[in-house]
N, C-alpha and C positions, 0 to 999 in steps of 0.2 A: 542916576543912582540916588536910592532915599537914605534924607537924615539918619536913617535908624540902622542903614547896610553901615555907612560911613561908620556912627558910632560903636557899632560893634566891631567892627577890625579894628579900628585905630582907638576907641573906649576916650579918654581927655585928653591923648596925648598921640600926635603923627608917629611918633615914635615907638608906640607900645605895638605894633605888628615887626615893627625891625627886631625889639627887644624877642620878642617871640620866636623871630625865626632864629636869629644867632643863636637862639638857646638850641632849636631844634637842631641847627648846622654842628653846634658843640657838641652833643648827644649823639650825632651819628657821629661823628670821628673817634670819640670814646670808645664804640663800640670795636675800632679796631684793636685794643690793648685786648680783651677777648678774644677775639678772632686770631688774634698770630699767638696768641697761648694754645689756642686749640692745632693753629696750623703747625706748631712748633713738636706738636707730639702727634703731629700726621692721622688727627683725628677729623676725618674730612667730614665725615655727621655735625659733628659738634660745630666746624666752622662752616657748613654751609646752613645751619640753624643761625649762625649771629651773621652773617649772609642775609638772610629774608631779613633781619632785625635793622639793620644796617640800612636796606633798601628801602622799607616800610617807615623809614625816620626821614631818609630823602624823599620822597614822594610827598609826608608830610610839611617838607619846607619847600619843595618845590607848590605846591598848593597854595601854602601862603602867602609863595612871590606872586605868583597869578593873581592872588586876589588883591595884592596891591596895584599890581598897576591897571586891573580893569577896575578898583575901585579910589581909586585916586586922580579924579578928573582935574583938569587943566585949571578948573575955574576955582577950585577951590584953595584956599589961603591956608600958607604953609611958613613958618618961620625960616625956614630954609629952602635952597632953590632944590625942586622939584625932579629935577634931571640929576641933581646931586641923589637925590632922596634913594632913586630909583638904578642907579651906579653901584650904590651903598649897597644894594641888595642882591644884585647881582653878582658881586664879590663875595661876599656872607655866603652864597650858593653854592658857590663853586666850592669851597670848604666842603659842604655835602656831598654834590656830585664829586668829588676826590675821592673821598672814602667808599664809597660807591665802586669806583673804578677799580680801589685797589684791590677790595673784598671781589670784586667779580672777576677779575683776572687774574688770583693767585688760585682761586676756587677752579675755574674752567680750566684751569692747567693741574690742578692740584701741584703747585707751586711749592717745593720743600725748601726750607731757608736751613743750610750749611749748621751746623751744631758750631761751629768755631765759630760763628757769625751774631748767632741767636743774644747774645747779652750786649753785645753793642749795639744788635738791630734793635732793640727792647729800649736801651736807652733810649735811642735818636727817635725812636718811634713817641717817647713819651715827652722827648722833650720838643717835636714838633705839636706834639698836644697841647703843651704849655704855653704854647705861641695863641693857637686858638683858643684855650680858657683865658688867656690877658686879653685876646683882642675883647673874647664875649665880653669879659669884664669892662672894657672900653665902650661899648654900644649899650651896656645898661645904665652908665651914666649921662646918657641921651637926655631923661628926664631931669635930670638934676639942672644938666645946662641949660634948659629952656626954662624953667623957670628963674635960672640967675643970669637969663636974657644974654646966653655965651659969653658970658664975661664971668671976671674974678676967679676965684681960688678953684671951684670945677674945673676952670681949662685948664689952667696950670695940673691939675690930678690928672683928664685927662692926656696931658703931652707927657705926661709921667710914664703915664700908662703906656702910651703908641713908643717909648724910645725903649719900652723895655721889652714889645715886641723886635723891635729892631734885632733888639743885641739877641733874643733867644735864635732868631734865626739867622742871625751870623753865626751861633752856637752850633745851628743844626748845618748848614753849611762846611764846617772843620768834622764835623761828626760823619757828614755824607764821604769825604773824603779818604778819610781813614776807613770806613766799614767797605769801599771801591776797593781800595789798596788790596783789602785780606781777601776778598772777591778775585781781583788778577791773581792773587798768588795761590788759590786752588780752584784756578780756572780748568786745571789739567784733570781735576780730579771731576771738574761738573758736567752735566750734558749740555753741548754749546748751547742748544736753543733756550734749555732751560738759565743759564745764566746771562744771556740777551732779557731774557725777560724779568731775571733776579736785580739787572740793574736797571731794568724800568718799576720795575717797584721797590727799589732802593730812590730812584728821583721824585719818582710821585708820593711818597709819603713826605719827603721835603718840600715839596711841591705846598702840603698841606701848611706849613711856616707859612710859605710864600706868599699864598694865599690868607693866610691871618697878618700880614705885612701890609698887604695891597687894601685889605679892611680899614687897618692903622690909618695908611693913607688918604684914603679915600675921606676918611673922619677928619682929618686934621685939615683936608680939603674946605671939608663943607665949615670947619671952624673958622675958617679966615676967611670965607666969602663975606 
């Protein structure tokens, strides 16, 4: 691989193609606060438009993980360990492929989420968002810490940052909970298949926290190495 492949994905900094993808990972999950607006008024045009939108932003960051790791050879010197490097983004993906998942299987079902249901699902929906905008925000101080050589006042911001993912998706966890509850209790009134599948995409949008957790992780990982 030439100097010039390297500089341009990674530019001065190993970091600056992670920064790029978590942005991209962030940006398709977003896209679901549209998408279950549209699902919410059983406008199935409208959501299977933010559908391509959605799939078009993963295919984006799936690209960019590929280009890490066929352009990030063995030999080449990394402030951090390598296997870390390439973990980190792995994680960061999955966030994408999530929103992916959810947008394609509520779409191929034309999946209608309960009106009783709709503002708690809207919450938990946005505050598993907020898990992924902390984490993104966690992986764009990448560059900060390498230049203060992962020491000082950065780490501390970043551990700041990774405990406050923590605590959002403890948040979404008591949320997933209570929006289950109101689910069994007009179980009678749903089509069974269709509420088997209401609470696989009641878990996989928490899913999406969990995955902005395991990001957290994975980061505080590569800080203590």
């Amino acid at each position: 691989m030439s100097a010039n492949s390297l500089l341009g994905l990674f530019g001065k900094s190993p970091f600056k193609a992670l920064e790029k993808h978590i942005d991209l990972a962030k940006a398709t999950s977003e896209q679901l606060a549209p998408f279950f607006d549209a699902v919410f008024q059983e406008d199935w045009t409208a959501a299977e438009s933010v559908r391509l939108k959605i799939s078009e932003l993963e295919q984006q960051a799936d690209k960019i993980k590929r280009d890490i790791r066929v352009q990030l050879p063995k030999g080449i010197f990394l402030p951090v360990d390598r296997a870390d490097l390439l973990e980190l983004i792995v994680q960061q993906d999955k966030i994408a492929n999530k929103a992916k998942d959810i947008a394609g299987r509520v779409v191929g079902r034309q999946l209608t989420i309960p009106q009783a249901i709709q503002e708690d699902f809207r919450n938990y929906l946005n505050r598993s968002l907020d898990a992924v905008a902390v984490a993104a925000k966690a992986i764009n101080e990448l560059d900060e810490l390498l230049e203060m050589g992962f020491r000082g006042r950065e780490v501390d911001i970043v551990e700041q940052i990774i405990q406050k993912i923590e605590a959002i998706e403890a948040d979404t966890d008591l949320m997933q909970i209570k929006i289950r509850q109101s689910i069994r209790a007009a179980e009678s009134e749903l089509n069974p298949i269709d509420a088997i599948f209401l609470y696989d995409i009641i878990e996989w949008v928490g899913d999406l926290a969990d995955k902005a957790e395991s990001v957290g992780g994975r980061l505080e990982l590569l800080l203590t190495r």
